[in-house]
N, C-alpha and C positions, 0 to 999 in steps of 0.2 A: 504494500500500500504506500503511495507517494504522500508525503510529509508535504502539509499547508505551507502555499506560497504565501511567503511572510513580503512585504515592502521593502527593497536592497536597494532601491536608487528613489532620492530623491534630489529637489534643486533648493542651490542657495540664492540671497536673497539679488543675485545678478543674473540669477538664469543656467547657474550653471550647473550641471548634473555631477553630483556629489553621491559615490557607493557608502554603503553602511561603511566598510571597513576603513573610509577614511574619514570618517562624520568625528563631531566632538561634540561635546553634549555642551550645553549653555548658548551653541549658534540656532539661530530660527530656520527653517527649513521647510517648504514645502513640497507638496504630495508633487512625484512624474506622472500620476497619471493627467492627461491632457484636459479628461474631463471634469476633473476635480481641483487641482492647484491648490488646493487649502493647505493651511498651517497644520506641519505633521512633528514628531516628535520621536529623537534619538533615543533608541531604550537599550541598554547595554549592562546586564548584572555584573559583568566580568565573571562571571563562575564559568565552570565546565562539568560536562559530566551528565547521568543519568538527572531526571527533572529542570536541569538547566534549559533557557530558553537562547536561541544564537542571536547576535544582535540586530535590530530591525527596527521600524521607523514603527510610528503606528499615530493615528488620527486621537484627537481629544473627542472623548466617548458624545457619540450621537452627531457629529460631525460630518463621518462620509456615507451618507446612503448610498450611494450611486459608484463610491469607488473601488476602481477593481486592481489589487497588487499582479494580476494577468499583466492588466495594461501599461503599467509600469515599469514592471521587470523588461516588458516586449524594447516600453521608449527608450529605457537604460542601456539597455545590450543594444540596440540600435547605433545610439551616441556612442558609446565605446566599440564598435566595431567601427564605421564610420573615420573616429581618430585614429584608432590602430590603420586601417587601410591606408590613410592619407598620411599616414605617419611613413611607412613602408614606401607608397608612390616619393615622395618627398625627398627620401635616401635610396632611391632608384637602387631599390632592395627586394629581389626575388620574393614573391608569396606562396611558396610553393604550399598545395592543398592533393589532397587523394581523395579518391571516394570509387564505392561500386556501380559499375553501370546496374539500372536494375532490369534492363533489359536482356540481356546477356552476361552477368555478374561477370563482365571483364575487368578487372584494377586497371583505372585510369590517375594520371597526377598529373599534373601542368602547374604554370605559374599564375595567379589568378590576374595578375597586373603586369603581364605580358605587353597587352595595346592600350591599357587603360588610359587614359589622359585626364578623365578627370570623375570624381565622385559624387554623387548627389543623392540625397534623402528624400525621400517621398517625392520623386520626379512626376511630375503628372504628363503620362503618356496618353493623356485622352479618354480610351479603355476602360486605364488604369493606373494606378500610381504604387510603387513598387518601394520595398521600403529602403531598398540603395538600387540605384540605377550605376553599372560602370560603361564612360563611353569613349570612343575615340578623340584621337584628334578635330575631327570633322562634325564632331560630337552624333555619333551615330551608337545609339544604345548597343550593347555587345553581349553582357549579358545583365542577371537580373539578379539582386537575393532577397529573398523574402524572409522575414523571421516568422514565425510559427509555434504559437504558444495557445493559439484559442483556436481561430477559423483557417486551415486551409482555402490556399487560392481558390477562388471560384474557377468552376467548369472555363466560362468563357475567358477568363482571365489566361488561364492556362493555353487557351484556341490561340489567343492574340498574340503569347509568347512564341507560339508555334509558326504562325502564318507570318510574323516577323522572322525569323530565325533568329530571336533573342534565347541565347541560354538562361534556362531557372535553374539556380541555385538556393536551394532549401534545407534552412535550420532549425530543427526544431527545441525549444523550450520544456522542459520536463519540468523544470527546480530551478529555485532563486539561486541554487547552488551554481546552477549554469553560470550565474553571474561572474562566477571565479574563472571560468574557462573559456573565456572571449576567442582569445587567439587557437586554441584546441579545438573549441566547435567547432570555426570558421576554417580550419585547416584539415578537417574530418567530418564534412558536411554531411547531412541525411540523407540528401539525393543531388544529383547532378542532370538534368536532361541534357548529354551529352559523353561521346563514346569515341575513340580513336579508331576501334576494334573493326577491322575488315567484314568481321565475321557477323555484328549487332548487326540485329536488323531495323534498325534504325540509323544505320549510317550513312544513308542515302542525304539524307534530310541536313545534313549537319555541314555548314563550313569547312572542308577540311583540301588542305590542296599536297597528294601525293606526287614524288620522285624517288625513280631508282636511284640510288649512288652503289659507284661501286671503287674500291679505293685501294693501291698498293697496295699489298704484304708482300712477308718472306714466307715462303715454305719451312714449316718446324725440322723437317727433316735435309732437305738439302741447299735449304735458304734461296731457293729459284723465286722469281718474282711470280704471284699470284694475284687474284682479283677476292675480293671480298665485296658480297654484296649485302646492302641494306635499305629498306625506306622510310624514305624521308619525309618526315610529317607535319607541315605546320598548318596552328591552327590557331582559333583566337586564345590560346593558352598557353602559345611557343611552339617549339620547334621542339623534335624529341624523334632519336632513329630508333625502326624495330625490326622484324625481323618477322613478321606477319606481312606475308607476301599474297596477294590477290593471283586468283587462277590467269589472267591476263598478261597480272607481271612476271609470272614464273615462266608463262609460253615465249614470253619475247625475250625474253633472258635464255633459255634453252636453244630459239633459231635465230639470235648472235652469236653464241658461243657453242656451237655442235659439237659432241661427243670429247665436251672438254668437264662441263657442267652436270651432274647429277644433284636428284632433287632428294631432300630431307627432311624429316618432318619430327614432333614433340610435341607433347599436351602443356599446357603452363596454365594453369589456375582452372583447369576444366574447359579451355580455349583451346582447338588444333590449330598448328601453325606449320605450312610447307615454307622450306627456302632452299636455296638455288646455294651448291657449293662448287666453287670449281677445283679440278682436280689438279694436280701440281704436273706438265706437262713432263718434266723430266724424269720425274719418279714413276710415271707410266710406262715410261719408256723401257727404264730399267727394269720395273718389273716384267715386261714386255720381253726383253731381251735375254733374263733369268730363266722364263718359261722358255722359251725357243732354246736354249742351252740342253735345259731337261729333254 
């Protein structure tokens, strides 16, 4: 059974959203939630332990009908995700994030401020208003995070994330406890609508722009120069080589390289993946030339 969201963010008397853990008791403070703004109050036994209460704001008795510590916790984690993002964009500082496709549970990671350019809170896209918008240069929406602690997106919300090719990324709210794990949530999101994976089926739909590369090596065994191949995948989340080769790119990679190339395959996380290795053109030989001895 989950434990009553208590009130962990409230605002001081400038507006500025102040967590429990750094409140001081004697300052005035009012309630985050948006609907309410009334005068709330720092309660803090300093005890620990079994009957102990952890420290939380709370309303002067008969005060908030209508307030909800949902909606607050949602505005708080908002704001500090928000600053942490723009804090990271600012020291043009990798945000690198993972999560499962839930389409195809392939493990995906990218850098979430790859193209971002710039951040915004409850951007009103018309629609809908999303509760961080990240966009480009050109300021072209890229993708979306919603926090989620009460209502999931609506149906159609969700349509217009789709028919834009805007990515939803979706957090969801369990515990005020959340509160402590701003940067952890956001870097092990709940869901991601978006898949690198050849194989989802849903990757048709997705931004993504594929190239073979294929790059020097030595041969381990007689250090001959060889071809190593890989594809290359950018997308609104970076650039990142794999090694999940499409039926197409494995054909053309085969009638370049005739009976030099043999294809190979491996499961990785419940995924099959073919790739194209070539073979070391000297050590064929010799072995070539061992058998014809025999």
């Amino acid at each position: 059974m989950n434990r009553k969201i208590l009130h962990v963010y409230a605002k001081d008397e400038s507006g500025k959203f102040i967590h429990v853990n750094n409140a001081v008791k004697g300052i005035k403070y009012y309630c985050a939630d948006p609907e309410c703004k009334k005068e709330i109050i720092f309660r803090s036994s300093g005890k620990t332990g079994k009957g102990s209460r952890r420290p939380h704001y709370s309303h002067k008795k008969g005060t908030n009908p209508n307030c909800s510590p949902e909606r607050s916790l949602h505005e708080g984690f908002k704001n500090e995700l928000v600053g942490l993002l723009e804090k990271y964009r600012v020291e043009n500082k990798p945000f690198i994030f993972n999560w499962t496709c839930g389409a195809c549970n392939c493990k995906n990671s990218g850098n979430l401020l790859e193209k971002a350019k710039l951040l915004k809170a409850e951007y009103n896209l018309g629609e809908c208003q999303p509760d961080i918008a990240l966009l480009d240069k050109e300021e072209n929406v890229l993708a979306v995070i919603e926090i989620v602690n009460t209502h999931p997106p609506e149906e159609k919300v969700l349509q217009y994330y789709k028919n834009k090719n805007i990515t939803l990324i979706q957090i969801d709210l369990t515990s005020d406890e959340d509160s402590n794990r701003v940067e952890d949530k956001t870097k092990n999101p709940d869901s991601v609508d978006f898949c690198i994976s050849p194989e989802c089926q849903n990757n048709n739909k997705y931004k993504i722009n594929r190239r073979i590369v294929c790059r020097q090596h030595r041969c381990s065994r007689c250090f001959s120069a060889i071809l190593k191949f890989e594809i290359e995948i950018t997308s609104v989340f970076g650039t990142k080589s794999s090694r999940g080769f499409k039926d197409d790119e494995i054909n053309l990679i085969e009638s370049k390289y005739k009976n030099i190339v043999r294809i190979e395959g491996r499961s990785d996380q419940g995924i099959k993946e073919k790739y194209p290795v070539m073979e070391c053109i000297r050590c064929k030989r010799m072995r070539s030339s061992r058998r014809e001895r025999l």
